[in-house]
Every structure is written in structure tokens, then in C-alpha cells.
C-alpha positions as CSV (number, residue, x, y, z in Angstrom):
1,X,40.5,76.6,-86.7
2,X,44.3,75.8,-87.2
3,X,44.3,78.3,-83.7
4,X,42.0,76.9,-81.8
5,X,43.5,72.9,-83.0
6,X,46.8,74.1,-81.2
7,X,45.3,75.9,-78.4
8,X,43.8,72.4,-77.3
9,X,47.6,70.7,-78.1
10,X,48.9,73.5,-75.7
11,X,46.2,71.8,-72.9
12,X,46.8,68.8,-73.4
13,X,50.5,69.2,-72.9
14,X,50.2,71.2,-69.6
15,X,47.6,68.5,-68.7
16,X,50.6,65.4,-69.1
17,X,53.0,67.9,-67.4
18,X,51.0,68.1,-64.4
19,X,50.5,64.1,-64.7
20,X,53.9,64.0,-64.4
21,X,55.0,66.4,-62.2
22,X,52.5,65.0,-59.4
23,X,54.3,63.7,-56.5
24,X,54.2,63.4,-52.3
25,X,56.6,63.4,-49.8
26,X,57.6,60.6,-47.6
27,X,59.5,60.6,-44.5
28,X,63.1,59.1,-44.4
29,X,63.2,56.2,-41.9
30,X,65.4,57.3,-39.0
31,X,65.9,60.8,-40.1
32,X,63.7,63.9,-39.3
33,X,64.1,64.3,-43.6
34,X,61.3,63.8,-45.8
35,X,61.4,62.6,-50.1
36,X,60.0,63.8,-53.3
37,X,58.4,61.1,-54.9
38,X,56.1,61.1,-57.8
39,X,52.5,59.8,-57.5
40,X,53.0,57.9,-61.0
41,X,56.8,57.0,-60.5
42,X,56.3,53.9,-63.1
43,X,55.9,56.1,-65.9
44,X,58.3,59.1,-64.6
45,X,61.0,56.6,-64.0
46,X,59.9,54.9,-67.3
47,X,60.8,58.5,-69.5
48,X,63.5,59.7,-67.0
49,X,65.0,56.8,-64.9
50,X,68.2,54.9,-66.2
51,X,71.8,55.6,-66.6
52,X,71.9,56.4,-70.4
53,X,68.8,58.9,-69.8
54,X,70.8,60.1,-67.0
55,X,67.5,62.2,-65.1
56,X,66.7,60.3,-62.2
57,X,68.9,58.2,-60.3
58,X,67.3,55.8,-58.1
59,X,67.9,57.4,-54.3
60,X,69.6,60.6,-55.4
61,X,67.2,62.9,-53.6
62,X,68.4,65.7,-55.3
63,X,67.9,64.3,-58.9
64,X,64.0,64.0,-58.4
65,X,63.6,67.5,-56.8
66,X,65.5,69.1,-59.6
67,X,63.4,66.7,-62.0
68,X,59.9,68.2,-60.3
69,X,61.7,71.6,-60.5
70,X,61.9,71.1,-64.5
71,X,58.3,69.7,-64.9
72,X,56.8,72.4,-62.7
73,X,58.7,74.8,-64.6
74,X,58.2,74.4,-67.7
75,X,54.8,73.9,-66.9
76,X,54.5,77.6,-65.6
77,X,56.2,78.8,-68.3
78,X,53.7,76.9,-71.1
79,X,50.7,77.9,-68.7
80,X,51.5,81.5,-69.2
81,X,52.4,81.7,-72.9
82,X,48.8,79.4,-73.2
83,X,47.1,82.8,-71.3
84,X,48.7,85.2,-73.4
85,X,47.8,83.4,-76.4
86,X,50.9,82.0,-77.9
87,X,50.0,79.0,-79.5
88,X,52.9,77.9,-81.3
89,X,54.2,75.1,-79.3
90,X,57.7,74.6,-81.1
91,X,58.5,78.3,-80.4
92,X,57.2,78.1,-77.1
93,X,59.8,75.2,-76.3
94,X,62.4,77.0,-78.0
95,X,62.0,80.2,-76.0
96,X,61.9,78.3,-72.7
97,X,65.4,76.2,-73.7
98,X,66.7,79.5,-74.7
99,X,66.0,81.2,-70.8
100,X,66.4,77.3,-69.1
101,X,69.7,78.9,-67.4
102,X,67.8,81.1,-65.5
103,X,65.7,78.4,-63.8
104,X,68.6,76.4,-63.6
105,X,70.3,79.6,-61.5
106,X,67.2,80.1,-59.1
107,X,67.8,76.2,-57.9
108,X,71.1,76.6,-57.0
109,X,71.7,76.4,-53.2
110,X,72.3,79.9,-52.0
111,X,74.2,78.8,-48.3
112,X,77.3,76.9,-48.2
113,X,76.3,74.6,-45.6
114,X,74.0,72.9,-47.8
115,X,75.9,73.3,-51.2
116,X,78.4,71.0,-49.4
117,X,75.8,68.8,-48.1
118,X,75.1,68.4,-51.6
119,X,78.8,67.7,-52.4
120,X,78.7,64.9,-50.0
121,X,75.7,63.1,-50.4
122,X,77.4,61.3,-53.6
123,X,81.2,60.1,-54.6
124,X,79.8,61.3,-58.5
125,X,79.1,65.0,-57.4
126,X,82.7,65.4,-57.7
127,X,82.6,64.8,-61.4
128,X,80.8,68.4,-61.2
129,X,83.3,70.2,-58.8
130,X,86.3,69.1,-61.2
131,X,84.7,70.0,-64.7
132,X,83.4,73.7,-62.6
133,X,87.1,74.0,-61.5
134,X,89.0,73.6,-65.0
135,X,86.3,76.0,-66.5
136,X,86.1,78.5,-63.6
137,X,89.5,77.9,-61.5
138,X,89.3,81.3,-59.7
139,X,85.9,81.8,-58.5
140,X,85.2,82.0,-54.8
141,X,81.9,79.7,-55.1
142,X,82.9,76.7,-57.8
143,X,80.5,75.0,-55.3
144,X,77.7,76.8,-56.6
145,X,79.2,76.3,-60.1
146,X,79.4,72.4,-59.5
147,X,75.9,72.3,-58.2
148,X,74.6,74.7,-61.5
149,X,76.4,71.9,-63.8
150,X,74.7,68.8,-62.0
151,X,71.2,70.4,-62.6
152,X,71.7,71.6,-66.0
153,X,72.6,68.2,-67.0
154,X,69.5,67.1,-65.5
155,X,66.9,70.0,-67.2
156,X,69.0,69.6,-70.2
157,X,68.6,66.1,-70.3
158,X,65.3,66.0,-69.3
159,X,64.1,68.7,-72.2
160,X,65.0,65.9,-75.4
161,X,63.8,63.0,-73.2
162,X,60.2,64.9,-72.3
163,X,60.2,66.5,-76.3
164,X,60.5,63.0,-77.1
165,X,58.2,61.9,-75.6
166,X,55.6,64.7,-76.3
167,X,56.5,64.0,-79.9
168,X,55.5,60.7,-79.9
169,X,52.3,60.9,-77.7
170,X,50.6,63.6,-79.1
171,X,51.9,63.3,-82.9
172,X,54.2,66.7,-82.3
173,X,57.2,67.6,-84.5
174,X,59.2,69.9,-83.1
């Protein structure tokens, strides 16, 4: 019983993540570009907007694709443990901060060109170029560092705000 009462907690979880993660694209007036948005963007930026929750920042493009990236994610990764039977959601949320680096590493930009469009397209990115060249001073790509440090902050970030919130909704401890 205990099984099957966790199994449905497991649902309902991946059920909110997908509520969350939906989203749209629209095009960018005057630009051949198009941006993420989410379908229910009250109640995203509601959990994730703000400067002290510091997720999503209102018209940083980049912040709400790594955001989706997160959601969608995580929600693989909860899907899958759900099929194989793992029920134990705390351990399954431990196990997926444990290997969050290696999502974090697959959204990296691979090609210079848009590493440094990403450098550019804020005065804050360079908060991230700084601390990755104090840490890592000789490596050839410390753009590729920078960008891995702006979206760990934002899964890392996003991870306590979304157990949080999964906390409170659905009467969790973990």
C-alpha cells in the first residue's frame, strides 16, 4: 500500500512538472529570433521570477531556456526512475542533484560564436567570466566555463525553489 501511495506522489509530481515546463515560442519583433515562454508564466514566474530567487530574469532569454531545460529534465529523469520502479522520491531527488552537472554540461554552448553571443547579451554575464577566470585562469575555453556557472546557478537555484515548492504542495519532506 505504502508502494503504491508513493507511486501515485511520483505521478503527480511529473504531472506539476509538465504543468510547468509547458511553454510556446514567440517571435521577436524585428528579428528573425523567436522566445521561450511558458504557457502558465504567472505561476512559473510566481516560483522562479525575482531577484532574491534569482531563476528567471524578466527578458534574459537564456534564463527561461535553461529554466525549461531544468523542468524538462528533471522530469525525464523522475519519468524514468517512476518505470523502473523507484518510488522513493527523496532518493530520487538526491540522485538527480548528485548527476545535475552532467545536464548542466550538455547545455553548454559547444561553438564560440554563440558562447560569446551569450557573453554579450548581458553587462551581468561578466560576473561569470571573472569568477570562471580566478578558478580556471589557464583554460583555453573559460567561455564555456562562464556559461557552465551561469546555468548551474540557475538549476541549482531552481532545485530548492521547485523542492520547496513540491514540499509544500503535495505535503513532501524531503
Amino acid at each position: 500500500m505504502q508502494m503504491q501511495k508513493q507511486g501515485m506522489k511520483f505521478k503527480l509530481i511529473i504531472e506539476e512538472l509538465e504543468h510547468l515546463s509547458e511553454h510556446g515560442y514567440i517571435n521577436i519583433q524585428d528579428s528573425d529570433k523567436k522566445r521561450l515562454i511558458f504557457k502558465n508564466r504567472e505561476e512559473v514566474f510566481k516560483l522562479f521570477g525575482g531577484e532574491k530567487k534569482e531563476v528567471l530574469t524578466p527578458f534574459n532569454d537564456y534564463t527561461y531556456v535553461w529554466l525549461h531545460s531544468f523542468l524538462r529534465d528533471l522530469t525525464d529523469y523522475l519519468s524514468q526512475g517512476l518505470k523502473e520502479n523507484s518510488t522513493d522520491m527523496e532518493e530520487a531527488f538526491n540522485k538527480f542533484y548528485d548527476i545535475m552537472s552532467e545536464y548542466i554540461d550538455s547545455e553548454v554552448d559547444v561553438y564560440t560564436s554563440d558562447l560569446t553571443e551569450w557573453l554579450n547579451d548581458r553587462n551581468s554575464n561578466i560576473y561569470y567570466l571573472d569568477e570562471a577566470h580566478k578558478e580556471f585562469r589557464d583554460s583555453d575555453n573559460i567561455l564555456g566555463i562562464a556559461q557552465y556557472k551561469a546555468i548551474e546557478e540557475i538549476y541549482f537555484n531552481a532545485y530548492e525553489l521547485l523542492k520547496e515548492h513540491l514540499n509544500n504542495k503535495f505535503n513532501l519532506e524531503f
